[in-house]
VOGU-3710 file (C-alpha; in Angstrom, 3 decimals, decimal comma):
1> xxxxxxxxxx> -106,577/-68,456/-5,983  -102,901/-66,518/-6,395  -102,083/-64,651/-9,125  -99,269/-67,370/-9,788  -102,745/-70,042/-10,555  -104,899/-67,906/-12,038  -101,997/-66,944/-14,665  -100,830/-70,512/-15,160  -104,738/-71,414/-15,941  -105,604/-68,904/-18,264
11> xxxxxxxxxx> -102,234/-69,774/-20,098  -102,948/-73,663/-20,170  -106,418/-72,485/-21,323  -105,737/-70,599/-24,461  -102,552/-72,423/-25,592  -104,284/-75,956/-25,211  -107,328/-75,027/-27,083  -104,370/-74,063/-29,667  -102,476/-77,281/-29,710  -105,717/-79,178/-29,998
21> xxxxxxxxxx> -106,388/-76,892/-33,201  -103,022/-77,838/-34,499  -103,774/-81,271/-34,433  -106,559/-80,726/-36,604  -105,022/-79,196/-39,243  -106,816/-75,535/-38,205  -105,583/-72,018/-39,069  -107,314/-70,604/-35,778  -104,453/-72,522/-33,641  -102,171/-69,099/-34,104
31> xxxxxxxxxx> -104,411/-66,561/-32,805  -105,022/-68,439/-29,864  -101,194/-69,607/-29,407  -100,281/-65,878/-29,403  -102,403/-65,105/-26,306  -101,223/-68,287/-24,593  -97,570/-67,903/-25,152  -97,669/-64,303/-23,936  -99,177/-65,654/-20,795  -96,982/-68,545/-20,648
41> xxxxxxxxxx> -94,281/-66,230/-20,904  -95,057/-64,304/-17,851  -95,459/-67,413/-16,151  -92,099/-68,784/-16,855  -89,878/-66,102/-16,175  -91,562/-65,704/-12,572  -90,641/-69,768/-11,899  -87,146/-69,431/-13,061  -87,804/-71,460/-16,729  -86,043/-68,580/-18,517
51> xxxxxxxxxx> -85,623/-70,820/-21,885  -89,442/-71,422/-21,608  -90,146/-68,124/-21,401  -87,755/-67,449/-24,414  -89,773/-69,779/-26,227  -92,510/-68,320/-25,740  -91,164/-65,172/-27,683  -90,201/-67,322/-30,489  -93,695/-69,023/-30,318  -95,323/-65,592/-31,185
61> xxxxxxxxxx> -92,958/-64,635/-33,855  -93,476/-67,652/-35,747  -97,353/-67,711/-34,782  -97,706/-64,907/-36,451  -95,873/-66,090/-39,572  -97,666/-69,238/-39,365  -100,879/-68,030/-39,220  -99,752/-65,910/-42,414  -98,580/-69,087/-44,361  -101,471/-70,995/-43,405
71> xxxxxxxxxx> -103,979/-68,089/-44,890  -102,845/-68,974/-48,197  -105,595/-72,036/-48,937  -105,768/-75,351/-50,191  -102,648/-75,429/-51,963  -100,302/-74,160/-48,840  -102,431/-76,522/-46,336  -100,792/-79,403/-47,711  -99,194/-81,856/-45,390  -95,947/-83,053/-46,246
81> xxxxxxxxxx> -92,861/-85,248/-45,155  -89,261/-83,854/-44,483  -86,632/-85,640/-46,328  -84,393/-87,453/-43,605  -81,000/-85,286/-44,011  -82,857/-82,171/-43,028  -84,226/-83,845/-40,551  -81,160/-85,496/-38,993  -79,796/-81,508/-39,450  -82,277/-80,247/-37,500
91> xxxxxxxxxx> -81,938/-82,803/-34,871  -77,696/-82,290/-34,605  -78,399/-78,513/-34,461  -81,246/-78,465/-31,733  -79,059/-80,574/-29,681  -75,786/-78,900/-30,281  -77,665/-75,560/-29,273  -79,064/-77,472/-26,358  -75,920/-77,788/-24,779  -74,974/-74,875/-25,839
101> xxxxxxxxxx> -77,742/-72,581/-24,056  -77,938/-74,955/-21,154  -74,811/-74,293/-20,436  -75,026/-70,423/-20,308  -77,963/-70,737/-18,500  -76,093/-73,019/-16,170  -73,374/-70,758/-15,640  -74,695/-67,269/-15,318  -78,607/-67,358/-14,052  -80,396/-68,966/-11,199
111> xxxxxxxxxx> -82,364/-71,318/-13,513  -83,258/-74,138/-12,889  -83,021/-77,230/-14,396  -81,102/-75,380/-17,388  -80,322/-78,113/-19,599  -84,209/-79,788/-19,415  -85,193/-76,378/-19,685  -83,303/-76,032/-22,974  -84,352/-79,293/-24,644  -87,898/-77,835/-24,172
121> xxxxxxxxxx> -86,710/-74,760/-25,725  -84,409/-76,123/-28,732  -86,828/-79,134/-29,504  -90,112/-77,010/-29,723  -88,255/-74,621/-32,359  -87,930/-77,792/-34,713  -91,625/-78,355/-33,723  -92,312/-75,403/-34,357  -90,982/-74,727/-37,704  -91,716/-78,006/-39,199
131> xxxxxxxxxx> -95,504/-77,263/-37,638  -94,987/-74,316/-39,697  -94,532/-75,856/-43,262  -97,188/-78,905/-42,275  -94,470/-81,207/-41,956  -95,358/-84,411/-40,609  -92,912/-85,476/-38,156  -93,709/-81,705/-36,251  -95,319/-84,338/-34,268  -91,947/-86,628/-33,138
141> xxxxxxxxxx> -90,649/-83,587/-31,920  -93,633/-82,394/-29,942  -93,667/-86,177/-28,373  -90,264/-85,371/-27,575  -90,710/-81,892/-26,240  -93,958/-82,734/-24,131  -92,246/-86,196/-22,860  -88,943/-83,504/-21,556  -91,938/-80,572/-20,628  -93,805/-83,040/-17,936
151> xxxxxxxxxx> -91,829/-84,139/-15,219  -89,901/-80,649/-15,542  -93,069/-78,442/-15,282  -94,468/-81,214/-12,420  -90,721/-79,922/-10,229  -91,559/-76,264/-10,281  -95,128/-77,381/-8,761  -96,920/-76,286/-12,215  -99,000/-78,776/-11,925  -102,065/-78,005/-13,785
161> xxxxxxxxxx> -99,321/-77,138/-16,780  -97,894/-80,952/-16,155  -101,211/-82,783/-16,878  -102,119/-80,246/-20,131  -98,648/-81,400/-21,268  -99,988/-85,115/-20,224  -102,998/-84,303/-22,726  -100,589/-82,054/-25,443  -98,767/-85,842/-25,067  -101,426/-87,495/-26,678
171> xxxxxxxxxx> -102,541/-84,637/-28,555  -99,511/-85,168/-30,317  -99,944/-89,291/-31,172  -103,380/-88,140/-32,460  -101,728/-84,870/-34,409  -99,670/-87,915/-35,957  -101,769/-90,312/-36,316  -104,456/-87,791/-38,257  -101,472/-86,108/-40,347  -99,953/-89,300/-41,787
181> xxxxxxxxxx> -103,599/-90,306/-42,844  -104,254/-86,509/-44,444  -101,032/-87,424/-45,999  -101,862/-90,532/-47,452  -104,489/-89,263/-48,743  -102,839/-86,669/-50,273  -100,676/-89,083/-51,919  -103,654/-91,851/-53,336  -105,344/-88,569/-54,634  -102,176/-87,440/-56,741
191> xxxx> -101,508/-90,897/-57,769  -104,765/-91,582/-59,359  -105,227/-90,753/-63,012  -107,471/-88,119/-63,796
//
C-alpha cells in the first residue's frame, strides 16, 4: 500500500464516519470532520485539487465553530428552513465565486479540472454553513456537491474517495429525508396547544 492509499483511506475513514453523523443530527460529526479534513487536505494538494484542499481549511474552521454552536442543547439543535431569497443569494454568490476562483486557478496553477474543482469548493461552503445553523436544504447542496465531487475525484484515480462520495450521495437523500421529518415534527409539536 503507498503512502498516497493509505492517506486517502484514513481520510475517507474519519470524514465518512462524520458525514454519516451529520445526517443524524449528531454533535460528534465535528471532531471527527476535523481529523478527516486535515487528512483530506494533504491528500488534495498532492493530486493537484488545490480548491479541495482549500476546503478542507475552511471545513476545520467552521468545524470547530460548529461543533461550538451545536454544544448549546435542545434549543440550538433545532432544524430549520432557509427562507428562499437567502437561499437564491447564496446560490448567485457560490456560483459567481465559482467562476471567479476557477478562473484563477485556471490561469495561474497546474490544477486540474479548476472550475469542477471550484464548484466542489464554493458549493460545500453553502453546505457547510447552512449545515452549520441546521438548515434543511444543507442537504440540496451536499447532493449537488457530491453529484460534482464523483466523477471528478474518479479522474484523479481517487477511487476509494469516488465510491464514499457514491455513499455521502445517499447519505445526503437520507440527511434530507430524516431532517424534513425532525422538522415536521418540530412544527406539529409547536402547533399543538398546550
Amino acid at each position: 500500500m503507498t503512502a498516497l492509499t493509505f492517506l486517502e483511506y484514513s481520510a475517507n475513514a474519519f470524514f465518512l464516519s462524520s458525514v454519516f453523523l451529520a445526517a443524524r443530527n449528531h454533535r460528534h460529526t465535528w471532531t471527527l470532520g476535523i481529523i478527516g479534513c486535515v487528512l483530506f487536505g494533504v491528500l488534495f494538494y498532492q493530486v493537484q485539487l488545490y480548491a479541495d484542499a482549500t476546503l478542507m481549511v475552511f471545513y476545520i474552521g467552521t468545524s470547530l465553530i460548529g461543533w461550538q454552536q451545536w454544544q448549546r442543547g435542545a434549543a440550538a439543535a433545532e432544524i430549520q428552513r432557509t427562507p428562499w431569497p437567502l437561499l437564491g443569494l447564496f446560490g448567485l454568490i457560490a456560483l459567481a465565486t465559482m467562476l471567479g476562483y476557477g478562473y484563477l486557478l485556471y490561469l495561474n496553477t497546474d490544477a486540474f479540472a479548476p472550475f469542477a474543482d471550484s464548484a466542489v469548493l464554493t458549493f460545500s461552503v453553502v453546505a457547510q454553513l447552512l449545515l452549520m445553523k441546521r438548515r434543511v436544504e444543507t442537504w440540496w447542496f451536499w447532493l449537488l456537491v457530491n453529484t460534482i465531487a464523483i466523477p471528478l475525484y474518479a479522474s484523479r484515480d481517487l477511487t476509494l474517495t469516488s465510491l464514499v462520495y457514491v455513499g455521502f450521495w445517499f447519505n445526503a437523500c437520507y440527511g434530507f429525508w430524516r431532517w424534513h421529518r425532525e422538522l415536521g415534527a418540530t412544527c406539529r409539536s409547536v402547533s399543538e396547544p398546550a
